[in-house]
N, C-alpha and C positions, 0 to 999 in steps of 0.2 A: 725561301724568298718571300718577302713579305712586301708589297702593291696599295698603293690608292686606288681604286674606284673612282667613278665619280662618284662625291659626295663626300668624299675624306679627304684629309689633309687641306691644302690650299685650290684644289679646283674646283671647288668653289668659285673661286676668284676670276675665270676661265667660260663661268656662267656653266658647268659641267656639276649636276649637283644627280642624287640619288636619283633613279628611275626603274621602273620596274620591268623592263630587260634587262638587269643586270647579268643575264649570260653572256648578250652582246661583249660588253667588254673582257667580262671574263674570258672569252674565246680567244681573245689576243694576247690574255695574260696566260691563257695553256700553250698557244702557238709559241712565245718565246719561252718557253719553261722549257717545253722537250728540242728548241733548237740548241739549246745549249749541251755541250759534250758531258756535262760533267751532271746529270741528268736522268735517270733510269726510266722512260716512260712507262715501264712497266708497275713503277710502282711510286705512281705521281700523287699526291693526296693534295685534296683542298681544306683548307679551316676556316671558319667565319666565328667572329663573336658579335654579339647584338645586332645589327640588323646583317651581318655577315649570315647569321644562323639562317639566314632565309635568301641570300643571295649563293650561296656555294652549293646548298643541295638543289636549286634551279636551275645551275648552273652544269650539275651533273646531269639532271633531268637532259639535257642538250650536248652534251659533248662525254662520249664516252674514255674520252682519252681521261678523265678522271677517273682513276681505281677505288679510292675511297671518301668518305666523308668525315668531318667532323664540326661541330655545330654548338657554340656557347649561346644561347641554347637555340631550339629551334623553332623557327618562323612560319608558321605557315599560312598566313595569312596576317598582315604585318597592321589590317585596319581594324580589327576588334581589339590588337592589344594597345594599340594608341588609343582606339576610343575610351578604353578602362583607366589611363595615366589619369592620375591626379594633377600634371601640369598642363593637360588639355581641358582639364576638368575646371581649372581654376578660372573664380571671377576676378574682378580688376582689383578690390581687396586684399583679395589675398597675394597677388603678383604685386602689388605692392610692397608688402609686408615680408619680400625675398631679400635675402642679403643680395651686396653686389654679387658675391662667387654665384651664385645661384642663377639670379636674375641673367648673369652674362653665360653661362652654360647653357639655358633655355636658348638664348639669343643664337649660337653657336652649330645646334640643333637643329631652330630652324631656318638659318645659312645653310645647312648641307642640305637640306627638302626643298629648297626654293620657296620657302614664305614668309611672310611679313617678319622678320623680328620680331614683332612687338605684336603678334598676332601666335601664340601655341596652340591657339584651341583650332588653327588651319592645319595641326597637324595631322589630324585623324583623318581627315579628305585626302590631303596629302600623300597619305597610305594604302589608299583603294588599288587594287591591280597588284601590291607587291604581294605574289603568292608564289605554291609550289606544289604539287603536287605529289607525298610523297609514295605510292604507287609506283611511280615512274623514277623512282631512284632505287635501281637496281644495286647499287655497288656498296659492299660494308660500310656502315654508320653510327657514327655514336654522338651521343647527346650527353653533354656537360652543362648544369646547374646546380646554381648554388642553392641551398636548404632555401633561403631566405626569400630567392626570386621564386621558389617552387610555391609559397605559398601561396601565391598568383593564382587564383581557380582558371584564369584563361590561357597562364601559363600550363598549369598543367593537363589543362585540356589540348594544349594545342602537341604537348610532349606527347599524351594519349596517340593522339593521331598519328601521329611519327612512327611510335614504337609497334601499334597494330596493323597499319600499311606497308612497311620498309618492308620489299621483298626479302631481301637479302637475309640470311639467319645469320650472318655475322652484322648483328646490330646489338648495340648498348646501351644503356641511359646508367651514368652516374650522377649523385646528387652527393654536391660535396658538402662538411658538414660545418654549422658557421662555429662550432666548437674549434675548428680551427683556421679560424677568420677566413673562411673561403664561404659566404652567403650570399652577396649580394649580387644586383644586375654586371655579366662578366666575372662576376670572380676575382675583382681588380685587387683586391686586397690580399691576396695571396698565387699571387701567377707563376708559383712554384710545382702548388698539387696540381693545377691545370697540364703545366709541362708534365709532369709526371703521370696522367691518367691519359694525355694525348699517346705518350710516346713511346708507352706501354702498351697501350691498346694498338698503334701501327705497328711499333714492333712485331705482335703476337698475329696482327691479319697478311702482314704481309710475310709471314714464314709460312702460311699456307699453302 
């Protein structure tokens, strides 16, 4: 089952945009998951990609009816890694000098955060409070990144923290490799090995 949030798709539109109780809604999005017959609560997994990575293991932190996690990649505090983007970073020169595709992606961006369009550099404010504590995420977990987002020193400090706190010893971290176009932020360029490292890895926790 795949869901908007606020902050994806069009609710936006709704005035309904990203917030940092993203459990809240998640809780309605578990409640009708296991109403459904066709359903195994037992072995209900949640997945997030980019800022999902920091909504679904919070998520879990709150509602145990989640069994597992998994995380493109993981969030754990979602304002240092905004504060380090280079499109928060940017002065009005260089936002200049963005193609349209570009310029209207930023725009897009910050439509799901609630701020200015034409203001990115609100977005690292914007991100204060989306945290998670991963402590408190008890249930198997695994973390998916790409080589090329790893090279992120805040990224993979923040993978550190993940992999050294996750109670659970059914935890993972793969880094897929951009030798076969699987590098960047999500992994969008190849959402094949992603299916394949996700569904491998549930397969293998939920025969536990």
């Amino acid at each position: 089952m795949t869901v908007d949030l606020p902050g994806q798709g069009l609710l936006p539109l709704e005035g309904k945009v990203f917030r940092p109780d993203m459990y809240v809604p998640m809780k309605a999005v578990v409640d009708y998951a296991i109403s459904r017959p066709d359903v195994d609560p037992k072995r209900l997994a949640a997945y997030g990609y980019s800022g999902g990575g920091g909504f679904v293991p919070q998520a879990a932190m709150h509602d145990p009816r989640i069994r597992a996690v998994a995380m493109n990649s993981a969030v754990v505090d979602a304002y240092p890694l905004f504060s380090t983007m280079p499109v928060v970073l940017a002065d009005q020169k260089e936002i200049d000098s963005w193609t349209t595709f570009h310029g209207n992606i930023v725009k897009v961006i910050n439509w799901s955060w609630g701020v200015p369009m034409d203001k990115p550099s609100a977005l690292a404010a914007a991100n204060r409070g989306f945290i998670f504590d991963p402590a408190r995420v008890t249930v198997p977990a695994l973390i998916i990144v790409g080589e090329g987002e790893y090279k992120s020193a805040e990224v993979q400090r923040q993978q550190k923290i993940c992999m050294d706190n996750f109670p659970n010893p059914l935890k993972k971290m793969v880094i897929t490799p951009s030798d076969e176009g699987a590098t960047n932020h999500c992994i969008m360029e190849n959402r094949s090995i992603v299916g394949l490292v996700l569904f491998d890895w549930l397969d293998e926790i939920f025969r536990q």
